[in-house]
DOMAR-128635 format. One record per residue (C-alpha): residue number from 1; residue in one letter; chain; x, y, z. Coordinates in nm, 2 decimals, padded with zeros to 4 digits. Example, Ala and Ser with C-alpha at 12.3 -4.5 7.8 and 13.67 -1.06 7.14 Angstrom:
<recs>
1,A,A,01.23,-00.45,00.78
2,S,A,01.37,-00.11,00.71
</recs>
This chain:
<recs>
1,X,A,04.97,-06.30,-03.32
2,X,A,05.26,-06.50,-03.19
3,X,A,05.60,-06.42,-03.34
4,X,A,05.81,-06.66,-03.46
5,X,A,06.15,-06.60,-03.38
6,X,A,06.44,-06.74,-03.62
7,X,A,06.64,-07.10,-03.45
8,X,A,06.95,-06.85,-03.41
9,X,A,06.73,-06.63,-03.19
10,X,A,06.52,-06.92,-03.04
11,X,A,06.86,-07.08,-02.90
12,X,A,07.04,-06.77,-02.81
13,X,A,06.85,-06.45,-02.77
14,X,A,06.86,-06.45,-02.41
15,X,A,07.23,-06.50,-02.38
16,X,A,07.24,-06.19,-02.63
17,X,A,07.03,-06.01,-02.47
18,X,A,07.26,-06.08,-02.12
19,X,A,07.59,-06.03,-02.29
20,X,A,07.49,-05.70,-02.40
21,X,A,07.36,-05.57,-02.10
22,X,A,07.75,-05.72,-01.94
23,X,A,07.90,-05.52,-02.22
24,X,A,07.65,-05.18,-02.11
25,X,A,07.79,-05.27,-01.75
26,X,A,08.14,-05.25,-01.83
27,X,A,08.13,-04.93,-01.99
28,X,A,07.95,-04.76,-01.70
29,X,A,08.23,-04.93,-01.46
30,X,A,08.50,-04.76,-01.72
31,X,A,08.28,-04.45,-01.70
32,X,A,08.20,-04.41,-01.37
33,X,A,08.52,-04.58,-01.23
34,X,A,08.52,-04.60,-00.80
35,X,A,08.15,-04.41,-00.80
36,X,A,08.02,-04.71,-01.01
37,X,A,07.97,-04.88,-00.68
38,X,A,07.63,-04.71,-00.70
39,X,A,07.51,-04.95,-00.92
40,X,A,07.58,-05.23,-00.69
41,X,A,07.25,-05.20,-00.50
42,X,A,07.07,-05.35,-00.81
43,X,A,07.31,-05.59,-00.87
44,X,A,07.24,-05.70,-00.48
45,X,A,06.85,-05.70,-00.56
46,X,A,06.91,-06.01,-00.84
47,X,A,07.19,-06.17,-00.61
48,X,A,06.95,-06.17,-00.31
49,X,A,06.67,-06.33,-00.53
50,X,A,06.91,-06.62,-00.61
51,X,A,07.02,-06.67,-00.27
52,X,A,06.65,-06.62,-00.13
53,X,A,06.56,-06.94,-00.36
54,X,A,06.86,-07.12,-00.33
55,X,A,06.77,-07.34,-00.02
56,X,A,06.44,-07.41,-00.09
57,X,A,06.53,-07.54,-00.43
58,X,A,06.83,-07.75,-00.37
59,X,A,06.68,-07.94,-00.07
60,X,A,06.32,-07.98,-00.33
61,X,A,06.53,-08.11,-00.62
62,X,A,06.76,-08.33,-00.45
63,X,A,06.50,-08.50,-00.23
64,X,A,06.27,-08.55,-00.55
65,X,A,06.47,-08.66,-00.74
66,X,A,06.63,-08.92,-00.51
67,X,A,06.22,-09.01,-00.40
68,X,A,06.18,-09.10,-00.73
69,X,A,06.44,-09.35,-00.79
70,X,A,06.27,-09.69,-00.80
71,X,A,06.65,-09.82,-00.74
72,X,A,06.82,-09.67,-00.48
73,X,A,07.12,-09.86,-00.59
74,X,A,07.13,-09.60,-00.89
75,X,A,07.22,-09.31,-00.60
76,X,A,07.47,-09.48,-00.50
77,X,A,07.63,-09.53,-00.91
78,X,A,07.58,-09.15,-00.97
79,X,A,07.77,-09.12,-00.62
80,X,A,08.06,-09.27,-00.71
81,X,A,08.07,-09.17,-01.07
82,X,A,08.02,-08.80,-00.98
83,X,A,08.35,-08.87,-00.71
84,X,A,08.54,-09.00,-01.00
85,X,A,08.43,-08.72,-01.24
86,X,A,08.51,-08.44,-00.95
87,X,A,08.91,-08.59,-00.89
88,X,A,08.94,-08.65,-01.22
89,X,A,08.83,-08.31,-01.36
90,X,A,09.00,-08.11,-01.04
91,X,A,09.34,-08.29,-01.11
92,X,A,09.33,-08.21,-01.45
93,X,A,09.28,-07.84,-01.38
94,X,A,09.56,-07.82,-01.13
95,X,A,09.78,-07.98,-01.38
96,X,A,09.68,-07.77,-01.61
97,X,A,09.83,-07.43,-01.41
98,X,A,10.10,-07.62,-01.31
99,X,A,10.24,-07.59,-01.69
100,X,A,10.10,-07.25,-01.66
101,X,A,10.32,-07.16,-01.37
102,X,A,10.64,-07.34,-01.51
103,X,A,10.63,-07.17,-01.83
104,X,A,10.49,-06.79,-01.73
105,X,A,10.68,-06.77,-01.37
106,X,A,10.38,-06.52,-01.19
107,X,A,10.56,-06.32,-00.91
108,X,A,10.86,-06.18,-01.12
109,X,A,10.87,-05.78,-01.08
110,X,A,10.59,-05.82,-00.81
111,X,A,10.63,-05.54,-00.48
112,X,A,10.38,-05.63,-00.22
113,X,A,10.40,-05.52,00.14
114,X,A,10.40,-05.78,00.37
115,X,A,10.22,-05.61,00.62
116,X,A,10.27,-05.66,01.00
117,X,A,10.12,-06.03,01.04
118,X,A,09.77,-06.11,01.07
119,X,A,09.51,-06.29,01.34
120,X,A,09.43,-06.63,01.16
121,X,A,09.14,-06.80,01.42
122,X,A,09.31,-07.21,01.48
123,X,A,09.05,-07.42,01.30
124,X,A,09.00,-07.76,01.41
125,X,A,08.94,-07.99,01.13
126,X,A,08.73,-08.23,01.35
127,X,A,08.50,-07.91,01.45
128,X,A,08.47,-07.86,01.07
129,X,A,08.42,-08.12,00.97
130,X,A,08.11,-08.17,01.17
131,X,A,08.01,-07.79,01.09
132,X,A,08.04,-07.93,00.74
133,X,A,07.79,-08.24,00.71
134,X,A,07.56,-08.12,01.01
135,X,A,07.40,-07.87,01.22
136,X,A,07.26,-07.84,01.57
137,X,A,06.89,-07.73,01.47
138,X,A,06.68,-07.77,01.22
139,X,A,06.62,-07.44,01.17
140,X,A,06.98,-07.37,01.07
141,X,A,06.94,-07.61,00.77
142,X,A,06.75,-07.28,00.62
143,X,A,07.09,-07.12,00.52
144,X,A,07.33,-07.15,00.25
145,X,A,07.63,-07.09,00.47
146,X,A,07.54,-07.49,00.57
147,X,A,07.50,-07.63,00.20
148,X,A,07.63,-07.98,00.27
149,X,A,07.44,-08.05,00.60
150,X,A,07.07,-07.93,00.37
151,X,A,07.23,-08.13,00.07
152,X,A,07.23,-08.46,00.35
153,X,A,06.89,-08.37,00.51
154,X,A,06.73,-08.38,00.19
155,X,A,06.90,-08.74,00.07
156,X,A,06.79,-08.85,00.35
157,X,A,06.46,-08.71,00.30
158,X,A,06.45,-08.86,-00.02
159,X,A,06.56,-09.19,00.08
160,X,A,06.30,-09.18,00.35
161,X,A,06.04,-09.10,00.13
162,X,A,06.14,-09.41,-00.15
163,X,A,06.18,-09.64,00.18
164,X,A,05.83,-09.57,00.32
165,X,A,05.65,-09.70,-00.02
166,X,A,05.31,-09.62,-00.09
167,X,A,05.22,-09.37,00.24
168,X,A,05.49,-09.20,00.12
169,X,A,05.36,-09.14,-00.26
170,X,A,05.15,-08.86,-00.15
171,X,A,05.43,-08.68,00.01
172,X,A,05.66,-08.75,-00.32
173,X,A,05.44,-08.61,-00.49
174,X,A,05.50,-08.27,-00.29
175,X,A,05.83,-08.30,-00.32
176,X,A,05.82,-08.29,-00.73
177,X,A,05.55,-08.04,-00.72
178,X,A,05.82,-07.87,-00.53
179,X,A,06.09,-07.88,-00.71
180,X,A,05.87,-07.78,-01.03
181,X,A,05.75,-07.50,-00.87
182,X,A,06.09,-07.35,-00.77
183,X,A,06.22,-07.39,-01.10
184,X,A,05.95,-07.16,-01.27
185,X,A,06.03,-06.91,-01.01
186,X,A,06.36,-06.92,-01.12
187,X,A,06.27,-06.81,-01.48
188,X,A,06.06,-06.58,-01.35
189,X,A,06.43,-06.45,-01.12
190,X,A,06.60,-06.43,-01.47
191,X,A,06.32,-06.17,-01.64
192,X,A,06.56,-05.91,-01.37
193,X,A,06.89,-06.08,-01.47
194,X,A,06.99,-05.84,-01.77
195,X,A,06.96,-05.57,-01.52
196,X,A,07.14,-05.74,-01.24
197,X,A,07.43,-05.86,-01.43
198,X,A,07.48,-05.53,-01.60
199,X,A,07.48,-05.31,-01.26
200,X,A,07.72,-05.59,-01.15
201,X,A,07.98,-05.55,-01.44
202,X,A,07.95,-05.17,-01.40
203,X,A,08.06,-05.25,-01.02
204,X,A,08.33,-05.45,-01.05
205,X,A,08.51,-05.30,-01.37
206,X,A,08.46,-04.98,-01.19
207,X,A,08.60,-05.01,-00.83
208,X,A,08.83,-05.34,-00.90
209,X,A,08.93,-05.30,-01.25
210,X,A,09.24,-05.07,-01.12
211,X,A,09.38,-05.37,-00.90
212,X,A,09.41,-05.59,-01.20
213,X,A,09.67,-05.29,-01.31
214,X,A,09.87,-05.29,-00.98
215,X,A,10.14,-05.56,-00.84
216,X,A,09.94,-05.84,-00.93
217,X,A,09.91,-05.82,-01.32
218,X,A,10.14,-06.10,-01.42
219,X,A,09.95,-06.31,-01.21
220,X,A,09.60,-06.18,-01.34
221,X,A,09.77,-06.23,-01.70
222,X,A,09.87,-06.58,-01.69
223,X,A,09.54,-06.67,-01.46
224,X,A,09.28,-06.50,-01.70
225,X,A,09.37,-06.63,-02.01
226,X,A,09.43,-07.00,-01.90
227,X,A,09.09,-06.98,-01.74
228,X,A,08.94,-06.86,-02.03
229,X,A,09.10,-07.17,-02.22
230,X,A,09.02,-07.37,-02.01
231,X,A,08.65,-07.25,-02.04
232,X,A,08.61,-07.34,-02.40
233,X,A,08.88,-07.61,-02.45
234,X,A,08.86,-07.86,-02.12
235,X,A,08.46,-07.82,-02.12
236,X,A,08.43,-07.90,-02.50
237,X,A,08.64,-08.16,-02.41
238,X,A,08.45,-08.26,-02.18
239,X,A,08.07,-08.24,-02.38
240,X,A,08.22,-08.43,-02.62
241,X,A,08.36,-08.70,-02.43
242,X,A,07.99,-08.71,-02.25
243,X,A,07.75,-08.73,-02.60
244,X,A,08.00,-08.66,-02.88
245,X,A,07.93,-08.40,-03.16
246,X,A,07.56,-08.32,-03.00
247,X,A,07.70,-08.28,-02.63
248,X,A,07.89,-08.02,-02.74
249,X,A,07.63,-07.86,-02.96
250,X,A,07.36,-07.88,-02.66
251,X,A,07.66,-07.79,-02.42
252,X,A,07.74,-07.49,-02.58
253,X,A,07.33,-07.32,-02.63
254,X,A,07.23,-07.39,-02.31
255,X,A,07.54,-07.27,-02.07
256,X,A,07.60,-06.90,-02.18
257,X,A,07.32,-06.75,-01.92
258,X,A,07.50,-06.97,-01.62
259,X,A,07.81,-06.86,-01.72
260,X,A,07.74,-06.51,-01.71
261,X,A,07.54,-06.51,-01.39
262,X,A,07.89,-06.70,-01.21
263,X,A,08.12,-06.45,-01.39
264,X,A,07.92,-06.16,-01.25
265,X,A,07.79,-06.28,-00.89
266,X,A,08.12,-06.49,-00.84
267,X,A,07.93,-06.75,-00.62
268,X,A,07.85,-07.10,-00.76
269,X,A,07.60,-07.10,-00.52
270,X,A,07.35,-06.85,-00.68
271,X,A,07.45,-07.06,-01.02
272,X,A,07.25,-07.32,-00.92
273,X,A,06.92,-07.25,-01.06
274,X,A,07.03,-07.14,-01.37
275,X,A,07.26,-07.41,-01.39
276,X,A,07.01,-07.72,-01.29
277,X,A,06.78,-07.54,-01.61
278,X,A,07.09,-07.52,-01.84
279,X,A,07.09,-07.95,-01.76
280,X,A,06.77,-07.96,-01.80
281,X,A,06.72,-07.82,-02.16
282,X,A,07.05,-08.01,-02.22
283,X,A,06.90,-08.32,-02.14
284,X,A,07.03,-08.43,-01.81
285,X,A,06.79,-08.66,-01.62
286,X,A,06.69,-08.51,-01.35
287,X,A,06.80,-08.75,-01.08
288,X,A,07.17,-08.70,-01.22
289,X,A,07.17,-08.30,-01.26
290,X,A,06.97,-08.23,-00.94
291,X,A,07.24,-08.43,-00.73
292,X,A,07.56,-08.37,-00.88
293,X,A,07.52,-07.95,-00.97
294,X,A,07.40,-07.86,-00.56
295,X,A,07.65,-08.12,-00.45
296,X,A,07.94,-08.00,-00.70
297,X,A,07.82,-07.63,-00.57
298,X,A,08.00,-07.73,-00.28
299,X,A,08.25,-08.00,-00.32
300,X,A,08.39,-07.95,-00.68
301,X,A,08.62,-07.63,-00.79
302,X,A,08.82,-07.64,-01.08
303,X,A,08.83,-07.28,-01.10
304,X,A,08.99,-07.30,-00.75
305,X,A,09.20,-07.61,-00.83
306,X,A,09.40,-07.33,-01.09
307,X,A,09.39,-07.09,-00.85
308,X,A,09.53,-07.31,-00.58
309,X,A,09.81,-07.39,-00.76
310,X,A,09.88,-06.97,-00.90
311,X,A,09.89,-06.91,-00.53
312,X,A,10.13,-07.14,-00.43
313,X,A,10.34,-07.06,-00.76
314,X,A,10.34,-06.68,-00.69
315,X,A,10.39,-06.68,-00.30
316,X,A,10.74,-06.95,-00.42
317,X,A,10.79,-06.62,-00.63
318,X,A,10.81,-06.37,-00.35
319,X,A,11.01,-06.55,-00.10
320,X,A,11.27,-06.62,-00.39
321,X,A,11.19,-06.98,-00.36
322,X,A,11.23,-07.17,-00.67
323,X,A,10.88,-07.35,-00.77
324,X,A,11.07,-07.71,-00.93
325,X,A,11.14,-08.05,-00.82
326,X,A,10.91,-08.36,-00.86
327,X,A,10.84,-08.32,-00.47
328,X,A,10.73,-07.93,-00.50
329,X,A,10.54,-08.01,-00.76
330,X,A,10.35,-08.30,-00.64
331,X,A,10.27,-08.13,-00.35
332,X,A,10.10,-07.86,-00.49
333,X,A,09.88,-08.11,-00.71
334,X,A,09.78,-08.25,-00.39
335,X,A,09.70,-07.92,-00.24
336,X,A,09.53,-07.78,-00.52
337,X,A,09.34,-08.13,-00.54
338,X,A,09.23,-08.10,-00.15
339,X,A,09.16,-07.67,-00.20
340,X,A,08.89,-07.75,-00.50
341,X,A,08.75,-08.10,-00.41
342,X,A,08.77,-08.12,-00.04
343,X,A,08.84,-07.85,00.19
344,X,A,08.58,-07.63,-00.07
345,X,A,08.28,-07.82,00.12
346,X,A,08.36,-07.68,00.47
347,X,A,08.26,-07.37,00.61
348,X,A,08.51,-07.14,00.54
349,X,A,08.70,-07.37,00.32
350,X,A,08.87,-07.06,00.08
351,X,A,09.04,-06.91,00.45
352,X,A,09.15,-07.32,00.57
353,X,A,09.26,-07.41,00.20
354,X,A,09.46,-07.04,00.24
355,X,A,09.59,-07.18,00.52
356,X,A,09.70,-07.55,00.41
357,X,A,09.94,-07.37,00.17
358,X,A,10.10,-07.17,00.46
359,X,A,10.12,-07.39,00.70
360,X,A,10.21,-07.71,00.43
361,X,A,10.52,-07.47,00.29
362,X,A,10.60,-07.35,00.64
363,X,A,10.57,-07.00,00.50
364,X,A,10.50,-06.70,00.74
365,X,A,10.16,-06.59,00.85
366,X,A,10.23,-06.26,00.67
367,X,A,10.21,-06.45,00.32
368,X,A,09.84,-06.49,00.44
369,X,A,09.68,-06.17,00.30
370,X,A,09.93,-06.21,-00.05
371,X,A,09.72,-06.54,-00.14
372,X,A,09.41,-06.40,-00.04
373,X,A,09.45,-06.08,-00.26
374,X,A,09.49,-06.32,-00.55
375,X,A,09.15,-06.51,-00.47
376,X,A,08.98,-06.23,-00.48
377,X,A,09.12,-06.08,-00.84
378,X,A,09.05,-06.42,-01.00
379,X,A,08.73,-06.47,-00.80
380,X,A,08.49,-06.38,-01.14
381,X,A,08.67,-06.65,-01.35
382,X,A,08.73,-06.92,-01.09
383,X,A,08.39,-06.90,-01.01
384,X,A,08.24,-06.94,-01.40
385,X,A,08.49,-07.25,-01.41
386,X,A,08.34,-07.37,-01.07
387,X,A,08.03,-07.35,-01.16
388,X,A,08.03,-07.44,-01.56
389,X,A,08.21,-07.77,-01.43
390,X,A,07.95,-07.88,-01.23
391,X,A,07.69,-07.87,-01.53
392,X,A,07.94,-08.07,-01.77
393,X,A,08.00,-08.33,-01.48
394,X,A,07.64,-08.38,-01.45
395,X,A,07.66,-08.46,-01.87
396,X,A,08.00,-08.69,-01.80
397,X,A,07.82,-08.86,-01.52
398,X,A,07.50,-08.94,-01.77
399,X,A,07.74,-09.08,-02.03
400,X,A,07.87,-09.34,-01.73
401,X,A,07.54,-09.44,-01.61
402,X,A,07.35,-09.43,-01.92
403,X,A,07.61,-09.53,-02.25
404,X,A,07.74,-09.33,-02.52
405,X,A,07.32,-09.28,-02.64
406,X,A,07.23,-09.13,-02.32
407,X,A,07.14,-08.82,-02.48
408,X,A,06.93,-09.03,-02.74
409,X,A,06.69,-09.17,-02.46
410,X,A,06.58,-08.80,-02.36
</recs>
């Protein structure tokens, strides 16, 4: 006898079920403290599924879904309106801190050690660039560390495919059977994901939780609590603007286990999957959500946009320098804009966007490991905010190409 389960349940019994097992986590972290880092192994196990999946499934889903566009003029609409979206959204965030950083100053009664300089490797931006959008073999398009180059191949695959007619039917046809395929192996990823997220949690409460405490805690407090805004105000914001009282409602049942799996894993990358089935049951078309989440993986940070600009507010603090003037200001807009939008597609685009601030304030090499200490406290949140923005992008970028009864049509 199948049970029915009541609509409350129906919608939400899975994110329950992972919020508890978060909640579990954090108590064994508080518990166990440092030693909880033996629960990391089996938060590895679920991370390595995702990442194990990852490739196959972003190069299936974008070159379906662009194989499947009788238009090809359409890929180049959701193009440009996913662009638009991505500025828009990153400036907004960045903006956002900005007021943050004015009104809660984060480096007063800060004492970090310098240190004795560091060994920064000079990047070229023309060598990254082309590390970026391509490789040398096609066997190194079977990695995540070159998301944009596989993102390209399988356009281009896609486009192929569409160009080629009827031959290439047959082999479109593989290419949605694909993508199906690797979806249903995700859900079948996410049966382990209470588990994974809670030995996670216990992890990172355990051996980070005492950092949050240290030097850095102003910083923590005005980042964490503006992200967590952020999270619930900008997005529903956002839902709204993209399908109105039912965008948010949709929004809103269908994000939590996305959320949770970014917060915990702190890669946007193994967010994917649960984030192109979070469109999906949204109501997303597929051609939109399976371009702009993999592509926004990569290109579109507005967790990273706030922390950007915390960095460049708290480092000011440390070397006395007052963070004021329309020029100061302006500039790190355009640097937080660049960190989350731009330089976040390259290979090692946290280090180079690390970097830009240095080199941008003409600050000392020593400053280096300050603003990387501060990407990695707010890693967890900046990542959820990376991540959940890509999935209400996809919904903004629906409302553009499809009218205010987008969500009507599916």
């Amino acid at each position: 006898m199948k049970i029915k389960l009541p609509p409350f349940l129906k919608s939400y019994g899975f994110s329950i079920i992972l919020i508890i097992s978060i909640i579990i986590g954090s108590f064994l972290g508080i518990i166990y403290k440092k030693d909880a880092i033996v629960f990391k192994p089996f938060g590895d196990i679920f991370l390595n599924l995702l990442f194990t999946v990852i490739v196959p499934l972003v190069f299936f889903s974008i070159s379906s879904a662009v194989a499947s566009m009788t238009n090809i003029r359409r890929l180049g609409k959701i193009m440009g309106a996913m662009i638009f979206v991505f500025v828009i959204t990153g400036l907004i965030a960045s903006m956002v801190m900005i007021i943050g950083v004015i009104l809660y100053p984060p480096a007063i009664g800060a004492h970090v050690n310098l240190g004795n300089g560091v060994n920064v490797e000079h990047l070229k931006a023309s060598e990254q660039i082309v590390k970026a959008f391509t490789v040398s073999d096609f066997a190194d398009l079977l990695s995540k560390k070159n998301m944009l180059a596989l993102i390209i191949f399988a356009i281009l695959t896609g486009l192929a495919t569409s160009a080629v007619g009827e031959r290439g039917k047959s082999f479109a046809n593989f290419l949605t059977s694909g993508s199906d395929v690797m979806m249903k192996l995700i859900s079948f990823i996410m049966y382990y994901a209470p588990i994974g997220l809670c030995a996670y949690f216990a992890y990172l409460v355990g051996v980070f939780g005492p950092e949050l405490l240290g030097s850095y805690a102003r910083a923590m407090v005005l980042y964490y609590p503006t992200a967590i805004l952020y999270f619930f105000i900008a997005f529903t914001i956002y839902a709204f603007i993209a399908a109105g009282n039912e965008g948010v409602r949709r929004f809103w049942r269908n994000i939590i286990p996305p959320s949770l799996i970014a917060l915990a894993t702190g890669s946007s990358m193994a967010t994917i999957p649960a984030n192109l089935e979070a469109a999906d049951k949204t109501g997303v078309p597929r051609d939109i959500s399976e371009v702009v989440i993999p592509i926004g993986a990569t290109i579109h940070m507005e967790g990273s946009c706030l922390a950007a600009v915390l960095k460049i507010a708290f480092i000011f603090g440390i070397f006395n320098m007052p963070f004021s003037g329309a020029e100061t200001i302006l500039t790190a807009l355009g640097i937080a804009l660049l960190t989350g939008v731009v330089v976040s597609g390259i290979p090692g685009g946290g280090t180079i966007g690390e970097l830009l601030i240095i080199s941008f304030y003409g600050l000392p090499l020593e400053s280096f490991p300050i603003i990387t200490m501060i990407g990695t406290l707010v890693d967890a949140p900046a990542t959820m905010l990376n991540a959940i923005g890509d999935n209400v992008s996809s919904m903004i970028v629906a409302r553009m190409l499809g009218g205010k009864d987008w969500m009507k049509e599916v």
